[in-house]
C-alpha positions, -999 to +999 in steps of 0.1 A: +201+509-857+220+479-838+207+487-802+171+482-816+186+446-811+190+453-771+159+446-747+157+447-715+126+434-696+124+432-657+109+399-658+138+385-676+174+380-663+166+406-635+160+430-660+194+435-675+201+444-712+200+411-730+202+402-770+167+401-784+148+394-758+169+360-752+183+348-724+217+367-734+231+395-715+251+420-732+272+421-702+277+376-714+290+389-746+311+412-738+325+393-712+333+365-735+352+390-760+371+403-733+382+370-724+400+371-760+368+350-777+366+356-813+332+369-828+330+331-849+334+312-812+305+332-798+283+325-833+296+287-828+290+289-788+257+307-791+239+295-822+209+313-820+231+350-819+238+367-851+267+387-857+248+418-855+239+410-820+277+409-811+278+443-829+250+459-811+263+446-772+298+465-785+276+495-795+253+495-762+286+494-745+299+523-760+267+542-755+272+534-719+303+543-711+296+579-730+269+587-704+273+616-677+264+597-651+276+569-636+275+546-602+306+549-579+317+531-551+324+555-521+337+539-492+326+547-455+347+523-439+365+492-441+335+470-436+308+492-454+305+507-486+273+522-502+272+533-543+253+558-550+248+581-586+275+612-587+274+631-623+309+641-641+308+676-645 
């Protein structure tokens, strides 16, 4: 399974999902492929990712965005806004 490739460790990059235990994010790769970056200028910009790291960010991804819960921004008024956890039914 890819996303055995995904680690997340609170003493590392404030404990967000990175690519074997580098200093990666998921959220870097993706990021980059949204930007229109091909999977070959990542491997050439990040030599020590494979392509199965690209791979498993996309499959974390989707894993994420499949859950039933998610964080939404409810504001209270123009200055302040608070997130908190509200499930899709």
């Amino acid at each position: 399974m890819l996303l055995d490739r995904i680690t997340v460790d609170p003493h590392r990059m404030g404990g967000l999902p990175c690519i074997r235990e580098l200093r990666v994010t998921v959220a870097t790769v993706l990021e980059q492929l949204a930007a229109g970056r091909t999977h070959d200028e990542l491997l050439c910009d990040y030599p020590y990712l494979e392509a199965a790291d690209i791979s498993a960010a996309l499959e974390f991804a989707a894993a994420r965005v499949n859950e039933r819960e998610f964080s939404a921004i409810v504001s209270l008024s123009p200055t302040s806004m608070r997130v908190r956890d509200l499930p899709i039914w």
